[in-house]
PDB file of N, CA, C, O and CB in Angstrom:
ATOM      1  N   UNK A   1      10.287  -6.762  25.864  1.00  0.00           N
ATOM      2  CA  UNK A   1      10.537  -7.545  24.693  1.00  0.00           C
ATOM      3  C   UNK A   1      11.805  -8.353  24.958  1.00  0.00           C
ATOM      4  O   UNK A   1      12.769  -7.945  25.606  1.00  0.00           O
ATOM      5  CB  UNK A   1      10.667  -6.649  23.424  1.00  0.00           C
ATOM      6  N   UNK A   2      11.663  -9.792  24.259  1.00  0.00           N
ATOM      7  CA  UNK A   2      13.313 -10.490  24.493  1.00  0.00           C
ATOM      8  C   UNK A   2      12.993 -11.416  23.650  1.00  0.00           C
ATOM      9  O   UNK A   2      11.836 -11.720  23.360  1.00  0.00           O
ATOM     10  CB  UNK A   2      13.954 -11.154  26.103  1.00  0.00           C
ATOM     11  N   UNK A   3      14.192 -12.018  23.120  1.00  0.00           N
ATOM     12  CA  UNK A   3      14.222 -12.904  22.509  1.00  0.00           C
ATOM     13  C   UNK A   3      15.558 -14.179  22.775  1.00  0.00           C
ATOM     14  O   UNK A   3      16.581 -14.002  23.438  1.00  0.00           O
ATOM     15  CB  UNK A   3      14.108 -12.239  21.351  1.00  0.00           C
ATOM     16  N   UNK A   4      15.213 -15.264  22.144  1.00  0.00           N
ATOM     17  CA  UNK A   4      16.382 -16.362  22.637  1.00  0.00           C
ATOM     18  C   UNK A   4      16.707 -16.362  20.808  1.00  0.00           C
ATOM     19  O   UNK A   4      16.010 -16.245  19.801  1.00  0.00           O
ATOM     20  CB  UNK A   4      15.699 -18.326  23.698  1.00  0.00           C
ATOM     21  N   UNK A   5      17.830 -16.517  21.034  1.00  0.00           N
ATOM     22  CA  UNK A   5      18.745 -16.968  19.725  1.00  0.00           C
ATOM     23  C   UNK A   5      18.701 -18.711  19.770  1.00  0.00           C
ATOM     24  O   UNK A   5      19.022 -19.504  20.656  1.00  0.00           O
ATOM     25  CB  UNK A   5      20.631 -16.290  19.897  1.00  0.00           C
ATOM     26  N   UNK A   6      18.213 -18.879  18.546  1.00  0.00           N
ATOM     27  CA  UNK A   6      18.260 -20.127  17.945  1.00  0.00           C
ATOM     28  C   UNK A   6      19.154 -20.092  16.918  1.00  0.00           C
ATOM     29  O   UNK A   6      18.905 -19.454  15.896  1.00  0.00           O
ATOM     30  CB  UNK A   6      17.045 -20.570  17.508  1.00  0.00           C
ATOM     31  N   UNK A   7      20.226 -20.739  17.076  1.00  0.00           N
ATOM     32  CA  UNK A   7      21.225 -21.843  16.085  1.00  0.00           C
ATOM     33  C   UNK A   7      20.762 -22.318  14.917  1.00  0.00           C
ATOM     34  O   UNK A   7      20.015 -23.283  15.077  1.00  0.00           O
ATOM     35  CB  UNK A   7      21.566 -23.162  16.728  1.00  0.00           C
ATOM     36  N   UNK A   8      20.957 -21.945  13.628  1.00  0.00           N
ATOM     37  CA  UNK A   8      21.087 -22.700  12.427  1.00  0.00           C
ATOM     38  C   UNK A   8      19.564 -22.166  11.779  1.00  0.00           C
ATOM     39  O   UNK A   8      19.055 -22.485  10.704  1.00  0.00           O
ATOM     40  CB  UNK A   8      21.324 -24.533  12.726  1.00  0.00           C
ATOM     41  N   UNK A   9      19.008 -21.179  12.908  1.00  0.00           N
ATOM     42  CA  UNK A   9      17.671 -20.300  12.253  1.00  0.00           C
ATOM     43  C   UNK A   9      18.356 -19.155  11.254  1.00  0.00           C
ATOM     44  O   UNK A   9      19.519 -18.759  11.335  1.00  0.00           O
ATOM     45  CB  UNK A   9      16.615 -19.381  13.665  1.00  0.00           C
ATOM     46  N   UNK A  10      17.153 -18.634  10.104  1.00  0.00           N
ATOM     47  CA  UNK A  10      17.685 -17.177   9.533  1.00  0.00           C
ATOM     48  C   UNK A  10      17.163 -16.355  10.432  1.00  0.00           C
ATOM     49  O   UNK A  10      16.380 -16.666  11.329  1.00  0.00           O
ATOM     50  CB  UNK A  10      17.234 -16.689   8.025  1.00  0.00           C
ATOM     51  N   UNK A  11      17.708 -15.026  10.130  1.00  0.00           N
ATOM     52  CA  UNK A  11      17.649 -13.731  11.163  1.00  0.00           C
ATOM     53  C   UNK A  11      15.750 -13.636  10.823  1.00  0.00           C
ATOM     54  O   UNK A  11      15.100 -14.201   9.944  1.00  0.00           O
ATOM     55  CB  UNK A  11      18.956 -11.893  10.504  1.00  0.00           C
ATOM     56  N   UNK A  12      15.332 -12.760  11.838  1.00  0.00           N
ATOM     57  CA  UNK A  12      13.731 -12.503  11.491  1.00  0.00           C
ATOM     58  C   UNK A  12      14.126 -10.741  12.067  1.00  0.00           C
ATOM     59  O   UNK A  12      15.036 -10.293  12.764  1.00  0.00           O
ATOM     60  CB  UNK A  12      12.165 -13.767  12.686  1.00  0.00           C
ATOM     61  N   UNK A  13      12.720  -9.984  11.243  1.00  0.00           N
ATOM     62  CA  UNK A  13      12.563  -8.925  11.333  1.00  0.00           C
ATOM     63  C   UNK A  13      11.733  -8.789  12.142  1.00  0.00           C
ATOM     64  O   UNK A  13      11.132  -9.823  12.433  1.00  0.00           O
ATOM     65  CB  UNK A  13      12.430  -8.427  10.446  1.00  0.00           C
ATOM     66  N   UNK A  14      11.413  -7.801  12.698  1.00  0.00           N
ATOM     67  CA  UNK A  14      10.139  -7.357  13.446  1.00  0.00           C
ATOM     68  C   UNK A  14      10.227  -5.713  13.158  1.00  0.00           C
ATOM     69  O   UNK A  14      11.072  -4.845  13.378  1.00  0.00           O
ATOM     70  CB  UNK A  14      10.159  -7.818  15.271  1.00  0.00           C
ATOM     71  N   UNK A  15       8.549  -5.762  12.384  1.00  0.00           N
ATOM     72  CA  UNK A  15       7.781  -4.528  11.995  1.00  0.00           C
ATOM     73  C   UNK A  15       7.018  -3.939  12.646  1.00  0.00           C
ATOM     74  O   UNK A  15       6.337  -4.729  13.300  1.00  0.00           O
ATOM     75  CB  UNK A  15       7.155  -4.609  11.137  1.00  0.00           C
ATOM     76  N   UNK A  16       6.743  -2.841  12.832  1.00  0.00           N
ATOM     77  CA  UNK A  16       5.911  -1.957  13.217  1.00  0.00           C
ATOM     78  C   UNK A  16       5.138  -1.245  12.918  1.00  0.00           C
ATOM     79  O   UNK A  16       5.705  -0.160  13.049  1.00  0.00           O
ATOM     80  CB  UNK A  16       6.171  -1.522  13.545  1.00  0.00           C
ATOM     81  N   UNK A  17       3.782  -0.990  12.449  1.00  0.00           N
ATOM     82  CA  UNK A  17       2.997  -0.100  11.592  1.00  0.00           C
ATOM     83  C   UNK A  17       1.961   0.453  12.456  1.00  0.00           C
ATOM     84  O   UNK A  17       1.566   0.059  13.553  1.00  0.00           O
ATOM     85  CB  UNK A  17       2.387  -0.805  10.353  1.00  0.00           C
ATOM     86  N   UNK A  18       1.543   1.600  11.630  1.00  0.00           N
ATOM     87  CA  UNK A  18       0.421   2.250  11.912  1.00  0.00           C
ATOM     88  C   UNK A  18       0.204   3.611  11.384  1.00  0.00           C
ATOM     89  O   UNK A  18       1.115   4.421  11.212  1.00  0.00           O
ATOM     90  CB  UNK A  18       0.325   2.265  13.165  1.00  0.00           C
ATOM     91  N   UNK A  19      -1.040   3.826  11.134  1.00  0.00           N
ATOM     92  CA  UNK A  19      -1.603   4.831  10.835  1.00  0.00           C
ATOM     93  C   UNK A  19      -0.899   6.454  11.002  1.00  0.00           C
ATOM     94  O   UNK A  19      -1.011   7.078  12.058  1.00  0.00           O
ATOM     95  CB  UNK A  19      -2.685   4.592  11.520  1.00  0.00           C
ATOM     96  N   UNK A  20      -0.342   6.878  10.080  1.00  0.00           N
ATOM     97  CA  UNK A  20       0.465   8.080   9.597  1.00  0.00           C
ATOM     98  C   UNK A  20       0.114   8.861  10.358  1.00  0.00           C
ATOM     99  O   UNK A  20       0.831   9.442  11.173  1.00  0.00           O
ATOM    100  CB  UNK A  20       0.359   8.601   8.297  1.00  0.00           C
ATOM    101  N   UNK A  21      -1.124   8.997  10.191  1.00  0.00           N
ATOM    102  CA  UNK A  21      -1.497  10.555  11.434  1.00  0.00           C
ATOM    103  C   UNK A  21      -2.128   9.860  12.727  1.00  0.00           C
ATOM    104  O   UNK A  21      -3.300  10.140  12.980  1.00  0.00           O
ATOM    105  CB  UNK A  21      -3.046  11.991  10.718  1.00  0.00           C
ATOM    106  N   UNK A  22      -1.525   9.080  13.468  1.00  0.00           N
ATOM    107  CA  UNK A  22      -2.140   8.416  14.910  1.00  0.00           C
ATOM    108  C   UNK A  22      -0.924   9.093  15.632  1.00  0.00           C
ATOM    109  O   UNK A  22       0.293   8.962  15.500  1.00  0.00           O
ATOM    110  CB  UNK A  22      -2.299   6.391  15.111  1.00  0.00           C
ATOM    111  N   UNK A  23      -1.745   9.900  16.481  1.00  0.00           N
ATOM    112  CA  UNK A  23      -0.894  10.177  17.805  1.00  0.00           C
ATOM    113  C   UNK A  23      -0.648   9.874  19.326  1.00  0.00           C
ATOM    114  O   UNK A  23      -0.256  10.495  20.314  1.00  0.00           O
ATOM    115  CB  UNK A  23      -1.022  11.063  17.924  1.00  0.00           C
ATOM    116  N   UNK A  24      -1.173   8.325  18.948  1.00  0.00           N
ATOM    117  CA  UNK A  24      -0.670   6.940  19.984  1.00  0.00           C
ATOM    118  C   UNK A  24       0.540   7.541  20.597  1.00  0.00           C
ATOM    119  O   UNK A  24       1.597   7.660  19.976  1.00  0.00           O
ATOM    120  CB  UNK A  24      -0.181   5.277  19.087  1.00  0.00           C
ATOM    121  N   UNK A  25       0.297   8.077  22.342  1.00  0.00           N
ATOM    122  CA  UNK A  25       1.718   8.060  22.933  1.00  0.00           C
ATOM    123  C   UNK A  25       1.828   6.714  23.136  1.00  0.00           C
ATOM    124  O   UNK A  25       2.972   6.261  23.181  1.00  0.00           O
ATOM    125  CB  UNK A  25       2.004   8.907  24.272  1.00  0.00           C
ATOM    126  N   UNK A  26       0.686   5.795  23.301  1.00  0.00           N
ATOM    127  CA  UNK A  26       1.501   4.075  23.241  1.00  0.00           C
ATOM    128  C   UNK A  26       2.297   3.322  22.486  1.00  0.00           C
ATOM    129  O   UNK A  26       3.079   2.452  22.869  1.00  0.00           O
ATOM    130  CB  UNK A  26       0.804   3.175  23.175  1.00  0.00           C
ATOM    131  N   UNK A  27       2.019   3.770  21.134  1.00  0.00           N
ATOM    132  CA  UNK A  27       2.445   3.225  19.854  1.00  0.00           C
ATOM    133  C   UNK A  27       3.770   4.205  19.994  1.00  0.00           C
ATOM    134  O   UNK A  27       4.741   3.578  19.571  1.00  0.00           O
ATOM    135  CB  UNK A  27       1.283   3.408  18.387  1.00  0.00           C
ATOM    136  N   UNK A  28       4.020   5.091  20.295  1.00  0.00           N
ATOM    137  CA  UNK A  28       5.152   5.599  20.121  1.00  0.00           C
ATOM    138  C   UNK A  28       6.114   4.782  20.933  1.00  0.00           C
ATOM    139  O   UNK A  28       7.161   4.241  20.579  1.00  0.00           O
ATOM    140  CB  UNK A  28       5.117   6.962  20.408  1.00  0.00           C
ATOM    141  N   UNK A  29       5.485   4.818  22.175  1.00  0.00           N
ATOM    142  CA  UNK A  29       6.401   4.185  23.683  1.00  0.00           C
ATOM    143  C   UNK A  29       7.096   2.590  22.959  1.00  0.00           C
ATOM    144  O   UNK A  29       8.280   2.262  23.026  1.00  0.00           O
ATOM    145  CB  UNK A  29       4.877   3.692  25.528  1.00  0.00           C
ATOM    146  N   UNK A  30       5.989   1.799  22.301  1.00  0.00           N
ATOM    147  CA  UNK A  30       6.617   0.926  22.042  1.00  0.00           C
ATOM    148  C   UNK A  30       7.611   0.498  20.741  1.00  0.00           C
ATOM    149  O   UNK A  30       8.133  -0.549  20.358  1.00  0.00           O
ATOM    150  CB  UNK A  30       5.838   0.335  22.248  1.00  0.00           C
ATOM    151  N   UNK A  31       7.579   1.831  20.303  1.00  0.00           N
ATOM    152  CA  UNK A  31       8.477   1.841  19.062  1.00  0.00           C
ATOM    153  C   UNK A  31      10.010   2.470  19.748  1.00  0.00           C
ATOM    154  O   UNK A  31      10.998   1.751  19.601  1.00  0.00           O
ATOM    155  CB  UNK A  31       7.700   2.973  17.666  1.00  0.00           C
ATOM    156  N   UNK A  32      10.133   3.466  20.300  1.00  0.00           N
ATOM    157  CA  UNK A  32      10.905   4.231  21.143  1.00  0.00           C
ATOM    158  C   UNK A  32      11.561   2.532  21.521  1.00  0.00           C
ATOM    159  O   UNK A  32      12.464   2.033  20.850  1.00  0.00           O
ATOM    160  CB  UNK A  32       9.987   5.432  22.475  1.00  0.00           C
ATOM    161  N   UNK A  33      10.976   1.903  22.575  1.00  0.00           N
ATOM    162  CA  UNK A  33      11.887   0.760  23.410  1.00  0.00           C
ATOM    163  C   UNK A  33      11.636   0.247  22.705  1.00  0.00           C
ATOM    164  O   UNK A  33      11.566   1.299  22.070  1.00  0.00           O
ATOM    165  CB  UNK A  33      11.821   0.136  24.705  1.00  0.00           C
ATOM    166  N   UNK A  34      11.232  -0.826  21.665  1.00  0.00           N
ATOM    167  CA  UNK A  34      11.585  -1.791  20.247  1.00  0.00           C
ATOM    168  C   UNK A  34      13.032  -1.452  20.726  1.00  0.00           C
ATOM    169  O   UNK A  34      13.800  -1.920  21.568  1.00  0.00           O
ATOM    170  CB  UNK A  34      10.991  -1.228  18.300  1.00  0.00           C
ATOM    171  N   UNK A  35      13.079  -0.048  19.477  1.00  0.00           N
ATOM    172  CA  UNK A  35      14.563   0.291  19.167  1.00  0.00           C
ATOM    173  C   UNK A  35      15.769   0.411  19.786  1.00  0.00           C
ATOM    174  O   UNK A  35      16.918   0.193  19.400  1.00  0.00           O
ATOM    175  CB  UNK A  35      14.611   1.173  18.790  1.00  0.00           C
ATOM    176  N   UNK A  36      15.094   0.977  21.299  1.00  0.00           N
ATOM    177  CA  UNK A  36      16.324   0.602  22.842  1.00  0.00           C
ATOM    178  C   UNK A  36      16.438  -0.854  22.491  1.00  0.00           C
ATOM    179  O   UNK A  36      16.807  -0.788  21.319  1.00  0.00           O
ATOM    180  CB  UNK A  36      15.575   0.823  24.927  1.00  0.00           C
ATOM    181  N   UNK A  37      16.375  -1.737  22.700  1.00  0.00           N
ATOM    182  CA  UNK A  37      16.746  -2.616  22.759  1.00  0.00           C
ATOM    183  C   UNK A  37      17.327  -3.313  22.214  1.00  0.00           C
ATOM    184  O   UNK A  37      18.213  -4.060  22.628  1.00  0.00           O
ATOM    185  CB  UNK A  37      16.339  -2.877  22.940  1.00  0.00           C
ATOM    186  N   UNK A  38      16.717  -3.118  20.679  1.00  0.00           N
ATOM    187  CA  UNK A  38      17.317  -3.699  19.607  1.00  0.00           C
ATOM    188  C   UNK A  38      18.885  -2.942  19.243  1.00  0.00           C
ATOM    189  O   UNK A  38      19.785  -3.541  18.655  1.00  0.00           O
ATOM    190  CB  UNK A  38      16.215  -3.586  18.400  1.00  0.00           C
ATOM    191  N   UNK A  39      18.960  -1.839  19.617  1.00  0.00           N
ATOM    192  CA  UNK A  39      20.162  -1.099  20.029  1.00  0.00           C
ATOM    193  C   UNK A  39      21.004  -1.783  21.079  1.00  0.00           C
ATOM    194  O   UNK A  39      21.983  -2.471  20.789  1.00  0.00           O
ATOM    195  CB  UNK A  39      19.773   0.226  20.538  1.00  0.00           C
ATOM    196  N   UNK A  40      20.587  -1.569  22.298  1.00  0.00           N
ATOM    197  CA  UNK A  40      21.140  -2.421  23.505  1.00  0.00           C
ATOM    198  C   UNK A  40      21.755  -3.731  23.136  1.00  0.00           C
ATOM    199  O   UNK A  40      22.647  -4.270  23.793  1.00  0.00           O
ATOM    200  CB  UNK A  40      20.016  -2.748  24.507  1.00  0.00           C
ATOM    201  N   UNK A  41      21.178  -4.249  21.952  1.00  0.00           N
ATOM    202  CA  UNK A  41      21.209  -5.694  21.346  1.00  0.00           C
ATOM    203  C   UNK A  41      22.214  -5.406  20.167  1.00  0.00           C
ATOM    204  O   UNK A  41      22.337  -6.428  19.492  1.00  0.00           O
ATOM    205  CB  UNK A  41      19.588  -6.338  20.787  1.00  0.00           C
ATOM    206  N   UNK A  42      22.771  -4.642  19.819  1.00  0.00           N
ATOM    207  CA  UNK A  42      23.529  -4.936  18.911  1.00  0.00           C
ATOM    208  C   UNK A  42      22.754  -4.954  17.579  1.00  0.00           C
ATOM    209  O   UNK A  42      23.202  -5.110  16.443  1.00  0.00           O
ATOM    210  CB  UNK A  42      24.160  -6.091  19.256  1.00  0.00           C
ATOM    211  N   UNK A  43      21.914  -4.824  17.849  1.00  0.00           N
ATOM    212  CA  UNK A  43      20.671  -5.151  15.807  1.00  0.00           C
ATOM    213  C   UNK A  43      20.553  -4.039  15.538  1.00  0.00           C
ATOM    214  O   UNK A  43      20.365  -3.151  16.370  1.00  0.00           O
ATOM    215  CB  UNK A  43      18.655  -5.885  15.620  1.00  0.00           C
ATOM    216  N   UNK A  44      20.660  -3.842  14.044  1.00  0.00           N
ATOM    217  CA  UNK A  44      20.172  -2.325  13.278  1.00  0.00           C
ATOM    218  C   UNK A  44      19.072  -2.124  13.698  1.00  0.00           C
ATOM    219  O   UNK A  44      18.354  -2.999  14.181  1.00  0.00           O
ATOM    220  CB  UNK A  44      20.028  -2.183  11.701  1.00  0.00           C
ATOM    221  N   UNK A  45      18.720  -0.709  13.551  1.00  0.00           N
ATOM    222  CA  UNK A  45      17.127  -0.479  13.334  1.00  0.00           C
ATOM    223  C   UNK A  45      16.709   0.570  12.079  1.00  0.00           C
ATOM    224  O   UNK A  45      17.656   0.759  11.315  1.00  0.00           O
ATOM    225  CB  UNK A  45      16.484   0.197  14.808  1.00  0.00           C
ATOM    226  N   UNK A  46      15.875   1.053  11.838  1.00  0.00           N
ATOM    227  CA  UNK A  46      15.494   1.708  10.217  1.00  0.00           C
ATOM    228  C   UNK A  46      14.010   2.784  10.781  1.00  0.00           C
ATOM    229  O   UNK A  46      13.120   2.068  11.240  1.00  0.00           O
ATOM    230  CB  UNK A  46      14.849  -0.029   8.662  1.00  0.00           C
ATOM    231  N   UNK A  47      13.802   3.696  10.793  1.00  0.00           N
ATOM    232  CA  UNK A  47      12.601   3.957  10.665  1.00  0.00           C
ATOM    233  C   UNK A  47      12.145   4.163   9.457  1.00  0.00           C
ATOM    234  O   UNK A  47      13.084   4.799   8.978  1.00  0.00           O
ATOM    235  CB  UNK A  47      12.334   4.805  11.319  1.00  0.00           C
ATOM    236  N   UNK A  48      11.206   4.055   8.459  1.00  0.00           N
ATOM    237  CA  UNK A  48      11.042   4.255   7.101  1.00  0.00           C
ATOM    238  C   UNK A  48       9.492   4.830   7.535  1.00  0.00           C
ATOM    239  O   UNK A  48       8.833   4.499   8.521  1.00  0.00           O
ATOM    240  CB  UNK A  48      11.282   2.789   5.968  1.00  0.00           C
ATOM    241  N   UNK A  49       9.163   5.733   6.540  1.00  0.00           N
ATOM    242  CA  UNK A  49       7.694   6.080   6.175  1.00  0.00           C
ATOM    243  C   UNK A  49       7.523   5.977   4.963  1.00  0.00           C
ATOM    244  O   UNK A  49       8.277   6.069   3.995  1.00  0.00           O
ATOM    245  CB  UNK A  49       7.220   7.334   6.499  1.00  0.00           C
ATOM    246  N   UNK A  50       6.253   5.737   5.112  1.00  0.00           N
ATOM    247  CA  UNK A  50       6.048   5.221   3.544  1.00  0.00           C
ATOM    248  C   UNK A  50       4.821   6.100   3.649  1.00  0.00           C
ATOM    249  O   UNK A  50       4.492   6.871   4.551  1.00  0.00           O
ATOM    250  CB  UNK A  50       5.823   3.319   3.071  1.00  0.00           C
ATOM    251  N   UNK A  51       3.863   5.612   1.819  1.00  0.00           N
ATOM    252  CA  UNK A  51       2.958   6.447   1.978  1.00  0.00           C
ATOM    253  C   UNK A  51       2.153   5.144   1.859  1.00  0.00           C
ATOM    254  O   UNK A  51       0.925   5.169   1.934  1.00  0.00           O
ATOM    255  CB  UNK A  51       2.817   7.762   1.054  1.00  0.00           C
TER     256      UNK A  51
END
């Protein structure tokens, strides 16, 4: 994942969803490094569950 910073843009989020009881080791892997990075990067991150 990467991104370029654009000048005079607002901030954007990037979400992640899926199915409550999915036990995707993929979906995990890419939530796991999302958050490395966005860490590495200096950006908050949140996990929330909802129902």
């Amino acid at each position: 994942m990467t991104y370029v910073p654009v000048e005079g843009c607002p901030p954007a989020t990037l979400v992640i969803a899926w199915p409550e009881r999915s036990g995707s080791r993929g979906v995990a892997a890419l939530v796991r490094a999302a958050a490395a990075v966005a860490q590495s990067r200096g950006m908050s991150t949140a996990v929330e569950a909802t129902r």
